[in-house]
C-alpha positions as CSV (number, residue, x, y, z in Angstrom):
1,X,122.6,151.8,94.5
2,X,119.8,152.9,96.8
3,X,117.7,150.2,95.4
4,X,120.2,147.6,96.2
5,X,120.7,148.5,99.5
6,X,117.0,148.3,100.1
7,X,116.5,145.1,98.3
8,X,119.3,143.6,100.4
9,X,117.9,145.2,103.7
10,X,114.7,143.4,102.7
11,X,116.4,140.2,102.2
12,X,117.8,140.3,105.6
13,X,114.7,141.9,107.3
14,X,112.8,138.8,105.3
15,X,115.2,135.9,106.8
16,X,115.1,137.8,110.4
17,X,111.6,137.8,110.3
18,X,111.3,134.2,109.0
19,X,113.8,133.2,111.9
20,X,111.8,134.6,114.5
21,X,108.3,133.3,113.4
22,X,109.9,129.4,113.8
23,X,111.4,128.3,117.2
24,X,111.5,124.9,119.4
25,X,108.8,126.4,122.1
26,X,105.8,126.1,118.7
27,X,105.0,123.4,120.7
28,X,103.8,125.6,123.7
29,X,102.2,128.2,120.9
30,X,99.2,129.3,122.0
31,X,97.2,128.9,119.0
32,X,98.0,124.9,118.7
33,X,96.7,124.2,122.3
34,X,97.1,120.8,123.8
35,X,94.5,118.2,123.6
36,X,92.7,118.0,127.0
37,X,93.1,114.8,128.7
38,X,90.0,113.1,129.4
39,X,91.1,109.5,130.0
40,X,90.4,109.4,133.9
41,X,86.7,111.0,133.2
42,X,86.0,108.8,130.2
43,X,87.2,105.5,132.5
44,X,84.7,106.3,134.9
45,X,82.2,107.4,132.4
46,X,82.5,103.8,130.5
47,X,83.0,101.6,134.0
48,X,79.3,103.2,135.0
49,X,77.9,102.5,131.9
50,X,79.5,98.6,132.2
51,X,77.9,98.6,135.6
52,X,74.2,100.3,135.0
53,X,74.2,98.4,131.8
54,X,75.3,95.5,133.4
55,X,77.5,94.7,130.2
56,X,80.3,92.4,130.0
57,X,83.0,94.0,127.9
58,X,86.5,93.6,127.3
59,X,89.2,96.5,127.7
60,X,91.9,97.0,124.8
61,X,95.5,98.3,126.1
62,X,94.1,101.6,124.4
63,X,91.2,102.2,126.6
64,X,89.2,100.6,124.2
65,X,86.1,98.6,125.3
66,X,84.3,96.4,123.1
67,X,81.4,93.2,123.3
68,X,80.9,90.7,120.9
69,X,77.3,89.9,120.7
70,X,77.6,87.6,117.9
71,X,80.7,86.2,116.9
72,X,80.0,85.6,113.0
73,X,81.2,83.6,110.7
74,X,83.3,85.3,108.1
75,X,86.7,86.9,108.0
76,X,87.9,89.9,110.9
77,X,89.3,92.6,108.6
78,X,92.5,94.4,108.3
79,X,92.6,98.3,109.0
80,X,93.2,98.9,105.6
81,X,89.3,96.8,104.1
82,X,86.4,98.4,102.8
83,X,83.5,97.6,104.9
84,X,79.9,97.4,105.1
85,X,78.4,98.1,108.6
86,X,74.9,99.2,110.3
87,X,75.4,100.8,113.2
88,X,73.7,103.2,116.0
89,X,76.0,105.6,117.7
90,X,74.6,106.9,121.4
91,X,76.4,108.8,124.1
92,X,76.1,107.1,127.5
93,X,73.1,109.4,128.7
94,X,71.2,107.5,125.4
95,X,70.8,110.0,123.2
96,X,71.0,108.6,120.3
97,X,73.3,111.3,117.5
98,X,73.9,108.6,114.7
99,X,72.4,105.5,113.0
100,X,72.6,103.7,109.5
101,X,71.2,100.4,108.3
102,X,73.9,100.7,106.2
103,X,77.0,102.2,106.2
104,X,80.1,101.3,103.3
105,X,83.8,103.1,104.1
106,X,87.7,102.2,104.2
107,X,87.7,101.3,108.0
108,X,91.0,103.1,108.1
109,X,89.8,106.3,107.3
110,X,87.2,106.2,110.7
111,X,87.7,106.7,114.3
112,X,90.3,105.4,115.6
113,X,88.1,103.2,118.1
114,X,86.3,101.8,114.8
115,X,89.7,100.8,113.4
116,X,90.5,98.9,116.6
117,X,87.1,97.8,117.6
118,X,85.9,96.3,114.5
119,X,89.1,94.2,113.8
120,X,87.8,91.9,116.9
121,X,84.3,90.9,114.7
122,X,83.8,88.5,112.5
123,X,82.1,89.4,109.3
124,X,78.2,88.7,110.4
125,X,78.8,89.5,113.6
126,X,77.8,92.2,115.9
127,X,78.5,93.9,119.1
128,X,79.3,97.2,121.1
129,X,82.1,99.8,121.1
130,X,82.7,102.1,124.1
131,X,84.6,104.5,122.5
132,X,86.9,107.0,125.1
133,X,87.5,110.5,123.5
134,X,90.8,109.7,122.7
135,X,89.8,107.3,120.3
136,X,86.6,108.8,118.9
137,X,85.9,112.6,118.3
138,X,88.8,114.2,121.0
139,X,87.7,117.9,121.5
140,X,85.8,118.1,118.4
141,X,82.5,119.8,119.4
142,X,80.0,117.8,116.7
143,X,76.5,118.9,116.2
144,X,74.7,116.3,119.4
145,X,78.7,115.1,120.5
146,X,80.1,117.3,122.9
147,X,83.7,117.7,123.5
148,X,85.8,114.8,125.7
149,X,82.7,112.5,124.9
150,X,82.5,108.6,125.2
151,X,80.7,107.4,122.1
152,X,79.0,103.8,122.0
153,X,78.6,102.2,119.1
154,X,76.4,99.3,118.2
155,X,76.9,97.9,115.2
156,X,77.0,94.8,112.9
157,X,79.6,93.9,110.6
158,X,77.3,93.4,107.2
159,X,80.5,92.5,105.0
160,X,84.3,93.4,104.1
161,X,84.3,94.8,100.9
């Protein structure tokens, strides 16, 4: 009998426990923090660059900015391709953190600036991507990438796949 009553005292003590651990605030848990907001920085940051640069870019609804250097002759692709691209990647001082001649992935399993950005080449083509946190590495501290970073990206589109 003891071993009952104990066995249905943990039971209880197990779904009180359970019950506590799970509410509607998880959202304001402080262990899943929210993502900082660095729209308003990165803006400035990218309109500098535009203007230092002297650059004639286009801006996306998404804060996206993006030139087309060459338009290219081929196909644009679809989020979901396989493509072939070289690239450079540089942070806005010029420090350069990433470059391939030649780079082959499912575009929709990059950045999310790359999987808006490279939809507006043509295959052949080339340009830049100025890249706002939101839509490239967010807080993610990467080895040269700090946090809140705008990431620019040239690159030409070698091939969809």
């Amino acid at each position: 009998m003891k071993y009952t009553l104990l066995k249905n005292y943990g039971v209880v003590f197990l779904l009180i426990f359970l019950t506590s651990c799970s509410s509607d605030n998880d959202k304001d848990a402080p262990y899943l923090p929210e993502p900082n907001d660095y729209s308003e920085q990165n803006e400035e940051e990218i309109m500098a660059y535009i203007l230092d640069n002297d650059i004639n870019a286009t801006r996306s609804d998404s804060g996206l900015y993006f030139v087309i250097n060459e338009e290219g002759t081929g196909n644009r692709p679809l989020a979901t391709d396989n493509i072939t691209v070289a690239y450079k990647g540089t942070l806005t001082n010029g420090n350069v953190f990433d470059e391939s001649e030649e780079f082959t992935a499912d575009l929709n399993l990059l950045i999310a600036g790359w999987v808006e950005g490279l939809q507006n080449f043509k295959e052949g083509g080339s340009g830049i991507l100025l890249i706002p946190a939101h839509l490239g590495y967010g807080d993610r501290i990467l080895e040269e990438i700090p946090a809140g970073s705008v990431v620019i990206f040239d690159i030409t589109l070698i091939s969809i796949n």
